[in-house]
N, C-alpha and C positions, 0 to 999 in steps of 0.2 A: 793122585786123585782117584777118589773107588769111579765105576761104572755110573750109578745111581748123581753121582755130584758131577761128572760130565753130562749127565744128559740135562740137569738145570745149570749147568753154567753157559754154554752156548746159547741158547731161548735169552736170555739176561745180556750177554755180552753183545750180540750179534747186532741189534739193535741199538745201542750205544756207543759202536765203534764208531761211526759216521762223526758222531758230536764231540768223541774223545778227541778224534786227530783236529776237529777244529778246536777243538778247545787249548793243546797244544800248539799246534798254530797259531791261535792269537801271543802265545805268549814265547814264541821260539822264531826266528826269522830264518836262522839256514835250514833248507829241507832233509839234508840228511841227517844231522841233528835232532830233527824234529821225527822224523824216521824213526833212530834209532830208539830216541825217548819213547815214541808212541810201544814199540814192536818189544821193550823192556818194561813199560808199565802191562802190556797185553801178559808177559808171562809171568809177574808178580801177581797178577788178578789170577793169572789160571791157579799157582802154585798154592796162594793161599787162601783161596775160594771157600775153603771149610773157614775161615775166619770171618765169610762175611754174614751181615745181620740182616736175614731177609725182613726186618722190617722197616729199613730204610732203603732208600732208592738206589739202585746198584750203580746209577750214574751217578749219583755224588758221592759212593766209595769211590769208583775208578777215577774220578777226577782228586780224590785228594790222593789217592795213591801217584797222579800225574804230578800234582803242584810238590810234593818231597824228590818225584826223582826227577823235574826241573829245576828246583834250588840244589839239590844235590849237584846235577849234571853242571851246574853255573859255580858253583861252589869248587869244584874238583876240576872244573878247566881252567878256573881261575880269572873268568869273565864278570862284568862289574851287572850287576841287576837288571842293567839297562831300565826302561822303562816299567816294566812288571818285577814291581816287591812281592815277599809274601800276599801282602795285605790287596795287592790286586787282584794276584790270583785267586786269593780268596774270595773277593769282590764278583771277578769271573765268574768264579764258579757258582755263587749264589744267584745270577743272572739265569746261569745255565739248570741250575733247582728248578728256579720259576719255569721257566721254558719246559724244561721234563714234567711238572706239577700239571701245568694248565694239558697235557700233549695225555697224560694220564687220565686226567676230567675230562677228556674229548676223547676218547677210548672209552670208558665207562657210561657215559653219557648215549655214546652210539649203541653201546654193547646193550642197555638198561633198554633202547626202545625198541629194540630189535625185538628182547625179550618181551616186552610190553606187548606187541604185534603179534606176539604168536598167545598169547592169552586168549580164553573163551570170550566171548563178548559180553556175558554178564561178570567172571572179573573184571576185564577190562574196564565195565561199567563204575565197578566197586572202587577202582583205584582212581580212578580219574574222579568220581564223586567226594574222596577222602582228600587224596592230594594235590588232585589238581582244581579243584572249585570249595575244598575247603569246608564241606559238608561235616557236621559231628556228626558220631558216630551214634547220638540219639535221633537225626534225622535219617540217617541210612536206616538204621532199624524198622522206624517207621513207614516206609517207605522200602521196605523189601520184604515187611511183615515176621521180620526176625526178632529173635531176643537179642538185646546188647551183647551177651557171652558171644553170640553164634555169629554176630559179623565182627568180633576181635578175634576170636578162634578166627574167621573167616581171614582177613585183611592179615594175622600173624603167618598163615597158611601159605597167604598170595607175597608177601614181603622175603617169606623163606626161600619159595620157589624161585623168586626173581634174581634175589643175591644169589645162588646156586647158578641160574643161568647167566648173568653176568657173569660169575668164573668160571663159567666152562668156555664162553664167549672170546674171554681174554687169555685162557690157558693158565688162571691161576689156582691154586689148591689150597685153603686157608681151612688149616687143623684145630 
């Protein structure tokens, strides 16, 4: 793996290991077992890291990379499914989407007012009048004594800034 692809795979994995080892755990009972599956999916995530699609969530890679080398490892010991099929893990694991989805929105959501907070008080003003009270943008105008162009210029201005400061917020870089 070059320099550049370790420095974004720890940020991504580091964060997700807590939910990987449970997430194996719900579906492995012996601990060393569950050990070893954990500490062999960790270095199939490192190995083929250049395979992953950062536009999906890097904990529902690592978790389907878990559920192959669980049925694998049940498969090659020659253990019966027990309780968890494919199709639970599967199950599992879109429980565990949700859970990372909403934990995402509550990241974003804190990161957005934080940014919001450090705004001038007349954007501030602008944005809470458009988004948060629902004002058109022929009432802003009038009421700020602009041309329509000059509070869309305005509000495209303050929406750009704020996406920029949410990824700086959460440490993300979108090209």
């Amino acid at each position: 793996m070059t320099e550049p692809a370790h420095d974004r795979f720890l940020p991504l994995f580091l964060p997700v290991q807590a939910d990987l080892r449970a997430f194996i755990g719900a579906a492995v009972r012996d601990v060393v077992t569950r050990e070893d599956i954990f500490q062999e999916v960790a270095m199939i995530l490192w190995k083929k890291f250049e395979l992953y699609d950062p536009a999906r969530p890097f904990g529902a890679w690592a978790r389907g990379i878990a559920i192959r080398k669980i049925l694998e490892d049940r498969r090659l010991q020659g253990r019966l499914p027990e309780s968890c099929t494919a199709e639970t893990l599967e199950a599992l694991s879109h429980g565990f989407d949700a859970d990372e989805a909403e934990a995402s929105w509550k990241d974003r959501e804190k990161a957005l007012n934080h940014c919001l907070e450090q705004l001038p008080e007349r954007s501030s003003r602008l944005i809470r009048e458009r988004y948060h009270q629902n004002h058109s943008i022929e009432r802003i105008a009038e009421e700020e004594g602009l041309s329509l162009d000059a509070i869309y210029q305005t509000l495209s201005r303050l929406r750009r800034q704020l996406r920029e400061c949410v990824q700086r917020r959460l440490g993300l870089s979108f090209e």
